[in-house]
TORROTI-364331 format. One record per residue (C-alpha): residue number from 1; x, y, z. Coordinates in steps of 0.5 Angstrom, whole numbers, plus 500, padded with zeros to 3 digits. Layout:
<seq=NUM; px=X; py=Y; pz=Z> $
...
This chain:
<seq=1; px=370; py=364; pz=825> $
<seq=2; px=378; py=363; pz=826> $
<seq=3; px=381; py=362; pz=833> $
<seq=4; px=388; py=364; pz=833> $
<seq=5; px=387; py=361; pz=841> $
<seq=6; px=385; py=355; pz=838> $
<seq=7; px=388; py=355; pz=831> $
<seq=8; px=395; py=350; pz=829> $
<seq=9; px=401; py=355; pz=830> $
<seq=10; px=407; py=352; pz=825> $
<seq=11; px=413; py=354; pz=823> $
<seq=12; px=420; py=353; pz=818> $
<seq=13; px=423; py=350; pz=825> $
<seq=14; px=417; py=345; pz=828> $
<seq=15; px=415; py=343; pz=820> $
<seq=16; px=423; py=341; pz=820> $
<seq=17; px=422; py=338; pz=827> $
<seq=18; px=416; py=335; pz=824> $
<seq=19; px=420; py=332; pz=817> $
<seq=20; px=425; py=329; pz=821> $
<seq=21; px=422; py=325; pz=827> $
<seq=22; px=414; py=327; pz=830> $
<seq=23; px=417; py=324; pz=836> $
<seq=24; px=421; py=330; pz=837> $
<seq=25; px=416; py=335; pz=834> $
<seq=26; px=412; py=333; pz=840> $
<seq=27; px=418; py=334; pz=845> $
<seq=28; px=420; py=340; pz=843> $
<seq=29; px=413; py=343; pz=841> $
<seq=30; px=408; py=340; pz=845> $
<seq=31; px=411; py=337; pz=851> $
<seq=32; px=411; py=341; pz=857> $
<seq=33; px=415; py=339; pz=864> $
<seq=34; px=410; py=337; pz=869> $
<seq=35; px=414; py=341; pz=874> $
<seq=36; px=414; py=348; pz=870> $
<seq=37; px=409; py=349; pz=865> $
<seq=38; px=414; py=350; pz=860> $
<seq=39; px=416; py=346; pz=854> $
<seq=40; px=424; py=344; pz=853> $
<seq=41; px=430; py=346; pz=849> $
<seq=42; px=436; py=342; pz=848> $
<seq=43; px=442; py=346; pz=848> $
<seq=44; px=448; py=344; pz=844> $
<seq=45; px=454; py=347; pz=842> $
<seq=46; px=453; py=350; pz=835> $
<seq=47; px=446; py=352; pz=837> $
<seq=48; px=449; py=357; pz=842> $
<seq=49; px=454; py=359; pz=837> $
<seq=50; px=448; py=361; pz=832> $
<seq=51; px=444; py=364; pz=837> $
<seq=52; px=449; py=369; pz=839> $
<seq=53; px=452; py=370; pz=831> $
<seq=54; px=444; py=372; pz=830> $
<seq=55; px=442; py=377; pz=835> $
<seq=56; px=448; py=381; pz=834> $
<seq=57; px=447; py=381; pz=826> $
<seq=58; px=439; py=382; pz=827> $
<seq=59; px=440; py=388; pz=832> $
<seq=60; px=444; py=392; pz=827> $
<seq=61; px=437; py=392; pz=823> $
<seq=62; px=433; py=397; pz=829> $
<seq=63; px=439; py=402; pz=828> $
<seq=64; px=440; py=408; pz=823> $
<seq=65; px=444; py=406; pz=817> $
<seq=66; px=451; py=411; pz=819> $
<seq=67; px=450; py=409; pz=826> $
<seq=68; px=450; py=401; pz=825> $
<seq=69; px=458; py=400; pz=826> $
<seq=70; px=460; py=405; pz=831> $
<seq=71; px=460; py=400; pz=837> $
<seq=72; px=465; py=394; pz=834> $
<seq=73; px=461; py=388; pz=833> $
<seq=74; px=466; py=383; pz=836> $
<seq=75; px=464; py=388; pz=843> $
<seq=76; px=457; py=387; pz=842> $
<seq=77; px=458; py=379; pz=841> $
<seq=78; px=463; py=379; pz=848> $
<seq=79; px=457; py=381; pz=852> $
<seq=80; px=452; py=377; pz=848> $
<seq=81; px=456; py=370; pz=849> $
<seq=82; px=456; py=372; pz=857> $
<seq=83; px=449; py=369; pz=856> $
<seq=84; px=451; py=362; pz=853> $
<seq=85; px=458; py=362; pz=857> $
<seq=86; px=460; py=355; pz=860> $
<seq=87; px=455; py=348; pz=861> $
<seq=88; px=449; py=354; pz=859> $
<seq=89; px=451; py=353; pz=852> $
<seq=90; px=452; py=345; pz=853> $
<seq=91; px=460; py=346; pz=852> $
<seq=92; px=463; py=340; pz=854> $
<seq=93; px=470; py=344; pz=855> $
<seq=94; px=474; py=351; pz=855> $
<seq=95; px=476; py=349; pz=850> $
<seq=96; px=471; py=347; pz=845> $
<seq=97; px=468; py=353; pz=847> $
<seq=98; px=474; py=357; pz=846> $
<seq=99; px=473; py=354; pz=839> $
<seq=100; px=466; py=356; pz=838> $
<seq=101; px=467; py=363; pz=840> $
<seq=102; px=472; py=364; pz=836> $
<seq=103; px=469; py=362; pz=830> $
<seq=104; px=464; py=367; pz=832> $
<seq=105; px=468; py=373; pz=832> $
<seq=106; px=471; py=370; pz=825> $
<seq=107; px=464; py=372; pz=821> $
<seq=108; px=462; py=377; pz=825> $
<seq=109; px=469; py=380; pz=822> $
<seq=110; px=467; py=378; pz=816> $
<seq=111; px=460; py=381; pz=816> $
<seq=112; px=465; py=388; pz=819> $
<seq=113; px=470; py=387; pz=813> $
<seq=114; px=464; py=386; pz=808> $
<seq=115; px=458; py=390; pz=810> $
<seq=116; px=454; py=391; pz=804> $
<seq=117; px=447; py=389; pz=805> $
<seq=118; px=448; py=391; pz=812> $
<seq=119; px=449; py=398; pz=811> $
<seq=120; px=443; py=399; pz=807> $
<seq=121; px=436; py=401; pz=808> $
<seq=122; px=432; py=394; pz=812> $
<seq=123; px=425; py=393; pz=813> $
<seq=124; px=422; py=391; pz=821> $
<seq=125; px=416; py=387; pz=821> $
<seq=126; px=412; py=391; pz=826> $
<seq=127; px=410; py=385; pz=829> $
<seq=128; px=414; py=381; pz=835> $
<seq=129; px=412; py=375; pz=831> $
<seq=130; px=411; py=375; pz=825> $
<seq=131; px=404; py=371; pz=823> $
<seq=132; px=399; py=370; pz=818> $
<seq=133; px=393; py=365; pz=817> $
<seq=134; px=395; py=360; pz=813> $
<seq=135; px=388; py=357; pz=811> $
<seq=136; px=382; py=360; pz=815> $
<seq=137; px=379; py=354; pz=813> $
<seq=138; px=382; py=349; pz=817> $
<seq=139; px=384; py=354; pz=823> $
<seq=140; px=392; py=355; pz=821> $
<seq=141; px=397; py=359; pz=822> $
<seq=142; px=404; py=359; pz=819> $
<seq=143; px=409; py=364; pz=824> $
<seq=144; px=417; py=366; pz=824> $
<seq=145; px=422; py=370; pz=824> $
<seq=146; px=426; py=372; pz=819> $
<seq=147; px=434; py=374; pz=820> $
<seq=148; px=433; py=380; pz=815> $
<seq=149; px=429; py=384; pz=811> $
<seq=150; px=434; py=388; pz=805> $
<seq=151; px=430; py=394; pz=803> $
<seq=152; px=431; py=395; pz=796> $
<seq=153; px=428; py=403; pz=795> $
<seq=154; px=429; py=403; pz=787> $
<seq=155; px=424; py=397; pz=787> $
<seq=156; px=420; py=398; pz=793> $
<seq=157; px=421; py=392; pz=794> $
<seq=158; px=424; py=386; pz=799> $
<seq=159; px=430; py=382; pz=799> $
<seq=160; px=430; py=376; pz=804> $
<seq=161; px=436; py=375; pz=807> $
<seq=162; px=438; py=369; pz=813> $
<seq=163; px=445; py=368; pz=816> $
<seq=164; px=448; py=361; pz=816> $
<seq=165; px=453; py=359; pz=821> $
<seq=166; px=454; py=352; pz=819> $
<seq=167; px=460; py=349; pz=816> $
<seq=168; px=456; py=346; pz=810> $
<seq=169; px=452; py=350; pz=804> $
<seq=170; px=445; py=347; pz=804> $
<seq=171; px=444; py=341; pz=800> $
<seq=172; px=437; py=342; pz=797> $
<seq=173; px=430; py=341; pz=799> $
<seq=174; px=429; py=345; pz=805> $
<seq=175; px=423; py=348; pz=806> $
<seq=176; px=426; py=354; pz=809> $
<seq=177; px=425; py=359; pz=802> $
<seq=178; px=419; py=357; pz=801> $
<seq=179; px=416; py=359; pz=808> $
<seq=180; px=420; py=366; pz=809> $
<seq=181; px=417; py=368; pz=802> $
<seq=182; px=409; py=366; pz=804> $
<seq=183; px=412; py=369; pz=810> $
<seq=184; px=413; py=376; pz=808> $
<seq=185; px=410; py=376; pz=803> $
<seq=186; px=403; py=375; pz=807> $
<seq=187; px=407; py=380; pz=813> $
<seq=188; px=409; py=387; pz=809> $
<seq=189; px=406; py=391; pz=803> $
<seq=190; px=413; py=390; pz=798> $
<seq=191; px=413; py=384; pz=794> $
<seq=192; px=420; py=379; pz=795> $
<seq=193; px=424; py=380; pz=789> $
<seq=194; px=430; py=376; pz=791> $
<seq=195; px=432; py=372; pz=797> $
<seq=196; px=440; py=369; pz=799> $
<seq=197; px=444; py=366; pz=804> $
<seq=198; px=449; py=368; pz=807> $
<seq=199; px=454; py=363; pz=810> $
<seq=200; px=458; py=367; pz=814> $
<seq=201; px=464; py=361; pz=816> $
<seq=202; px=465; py=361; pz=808> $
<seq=203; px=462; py=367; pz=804> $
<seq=204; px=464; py=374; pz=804> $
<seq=205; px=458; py=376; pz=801> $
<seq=206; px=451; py=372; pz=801> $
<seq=207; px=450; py=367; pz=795> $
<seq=208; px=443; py=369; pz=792> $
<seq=209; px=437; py=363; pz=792> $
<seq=210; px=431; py=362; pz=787> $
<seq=211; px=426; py=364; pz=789> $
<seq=212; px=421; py=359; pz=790> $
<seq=213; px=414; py=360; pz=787> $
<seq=214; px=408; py=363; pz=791> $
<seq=215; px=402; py=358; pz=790> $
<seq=216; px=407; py=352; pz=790> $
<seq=217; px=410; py=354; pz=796> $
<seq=218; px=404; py=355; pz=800> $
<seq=219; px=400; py=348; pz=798> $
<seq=220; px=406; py=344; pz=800> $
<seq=221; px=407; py=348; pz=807> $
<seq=222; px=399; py=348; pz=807> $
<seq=223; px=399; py=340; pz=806> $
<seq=224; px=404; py=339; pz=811> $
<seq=225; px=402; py=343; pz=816> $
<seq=226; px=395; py=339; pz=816> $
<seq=227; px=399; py=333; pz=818> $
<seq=228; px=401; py=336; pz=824> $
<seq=229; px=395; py=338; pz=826> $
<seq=230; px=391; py=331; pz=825> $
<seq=231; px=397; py=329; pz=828> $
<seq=232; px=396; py=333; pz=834> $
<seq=233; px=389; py=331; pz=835> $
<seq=234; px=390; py=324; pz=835> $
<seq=235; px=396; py=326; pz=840> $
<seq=236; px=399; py=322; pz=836> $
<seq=237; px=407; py=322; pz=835> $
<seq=238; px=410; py=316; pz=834> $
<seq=239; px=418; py=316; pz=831> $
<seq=240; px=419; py=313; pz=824> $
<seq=241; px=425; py=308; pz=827> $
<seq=242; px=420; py=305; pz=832> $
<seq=243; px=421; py=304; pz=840> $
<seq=244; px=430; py=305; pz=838> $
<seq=245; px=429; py=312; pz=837> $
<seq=246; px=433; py=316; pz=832> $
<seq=247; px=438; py=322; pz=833> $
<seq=248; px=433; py=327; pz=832> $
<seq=249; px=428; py=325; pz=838> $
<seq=250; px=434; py=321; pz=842> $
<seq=251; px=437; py=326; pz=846> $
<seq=252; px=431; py=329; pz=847> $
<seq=253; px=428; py=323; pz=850> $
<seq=254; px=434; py=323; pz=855> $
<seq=255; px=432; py=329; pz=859> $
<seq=256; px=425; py=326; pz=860> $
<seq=257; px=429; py=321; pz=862> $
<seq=258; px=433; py=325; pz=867> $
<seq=259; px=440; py=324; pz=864> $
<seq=260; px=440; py=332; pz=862> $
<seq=261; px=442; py=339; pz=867> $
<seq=262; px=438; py=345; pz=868> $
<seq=263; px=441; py=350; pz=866> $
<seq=264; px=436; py=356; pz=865> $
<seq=265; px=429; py=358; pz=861> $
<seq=266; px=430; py=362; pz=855> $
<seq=267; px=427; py=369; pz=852> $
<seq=268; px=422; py=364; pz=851> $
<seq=269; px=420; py=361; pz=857> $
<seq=270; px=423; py=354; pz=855> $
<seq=271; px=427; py=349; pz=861> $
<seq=272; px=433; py=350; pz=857> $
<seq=273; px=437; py=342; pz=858> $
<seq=274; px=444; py=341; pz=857> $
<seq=275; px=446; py=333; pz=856> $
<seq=276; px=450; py=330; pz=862> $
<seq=277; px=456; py=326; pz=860> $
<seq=278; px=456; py=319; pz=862> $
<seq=279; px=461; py=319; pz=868> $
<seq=280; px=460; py=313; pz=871> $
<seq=281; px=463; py=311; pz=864> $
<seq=282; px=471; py=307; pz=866> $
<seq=283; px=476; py=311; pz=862> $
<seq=284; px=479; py=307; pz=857> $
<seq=285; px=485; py=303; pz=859> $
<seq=286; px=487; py=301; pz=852> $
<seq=287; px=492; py=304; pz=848> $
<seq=288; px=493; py=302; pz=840> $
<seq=289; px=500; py=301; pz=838> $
């Protein structure tokens, strides 16, 4: 029988970390401070700007329909921006996080200006976080969270939606699509029908996706997620740029190097870190005419 307790756990962010460096998969997965316990996060800048623009959005989805814009978004995003406020959201300045804080009430305007989706029925997946067996044969789960789930009551059916709060369209190639549709598809009763995103510092509306197949998803994400799990019991997580490191898993290595601050633990129990700027560094005396 499976054992959830022994069971590998994968997810859209750790295969993503796992992809691009499997040294920082291991220190944002596996690794855990000898002090604390605790596995670590590295704060940065777009990354709090995300998460505050997130938790105000994915909140509106617990809240009945009439009542989802009573209170001003904008008001709701003040009090949860307090929580990533100054060196606790890696800002390096009152200016830059001037800028992102802005940014943020940009699109939550946007989504107040524009609710459509937001004010129709939403779907809550009852579980805190969302899982299912991947493959019970190989003691394999996939979990994660997905930012909303649009309720489509002619179809009884599910239209997935996740909010982007970067300045660029996704490329192609992400896995993201792939592991939300396995995800809730295997997680609720009413088939996906229909999955966007929304790039809410570009599009007033969300921008529909194909939606990727069932079978093909789950043998790509499945074959992925064995790597991992073979990886994790040779314990080893070697970056593919060698001893050098790469951008991926560098800043990370910096906060076992000492070279990080402290500045809290997250919702999820994480040491959370933010970089310290090299102060010993001479200012620049030149000047190019």
């Amino acid at each position: 029988m499976p054992d959830k307790f022994t069971a590998t756990w994968v997810s859209h962010s750790s295969i993503g970390d796992f992809i691009k460096c499997p040294r920082a998969y291991y220190l944002n997965n596996v690794y855990k401070s000898p002090e604390t316990g605790r596995k670590i996060q590295l704060m940065s800048a777009p990354l709090a700007l995300g998460g505050a623009v997130h938790e105000v959005l994915e909140s509106l989805s617990i809240i009945p329909t009439k009542d989802r814009f009573k209170k001003s978004l904008i008001e709701k995003f003040d009090q949860v921006w307090k929580k990533y406020h100054g060196e606790k959201g890696g800002f390096s300045s009152d200016e830059q996080e001037r800028e992102y804080k802005e940014r943020g009430e940009k699109m939550l305007r946007k989504a107040m200006n524009n609710p459509g989706l937001l004010n129709n029925l939403a779907i809550k997946i009852k579980e805190d976080l969302p899982h299912y067996w991947l493959s019970e044969e190989d003691n394999i789960i996939l979990c994660g969270k997905v930012d909303w789930l649009e309720y489509l009551e002619d179809e009884d059916a599910v239209h997935i939606i996740d909010f982007k709060t970067s300045k660029r369209e996704d490329q192609g190639g992400s896995l993201q699509l792939p592991i939300y549709h396995l995800l809730v598809h295997n997680t609720q009763q009413r088939k996906v029908v229909k999955a966007s995103y929304w790039y809410l510092d570009l599009h007033d509306q969300p921008v529909e996706q194909k939606l990727p197949d069932l079978i093909e998803a789950h043998e790509e994400i499945l074959a992925i997620a064995k790597k991992i799990k073979l990886a994790r019991k040779l314990e080893r997580f070697k970056c593919p740029h060698g001893a050098d490191g790469c951008r991926h898993c560098k800043p990370l290595e910096k906060v076992l190097a000492g070279e990080a601050k402290k500045v809290g633990v997250s919702k999820y129990n994480q040491d959370v870190y933010v970089l310290i700027e090299d102060e010993k560094k001479p200012a620049d005396q030149s000047v190019v005419l």
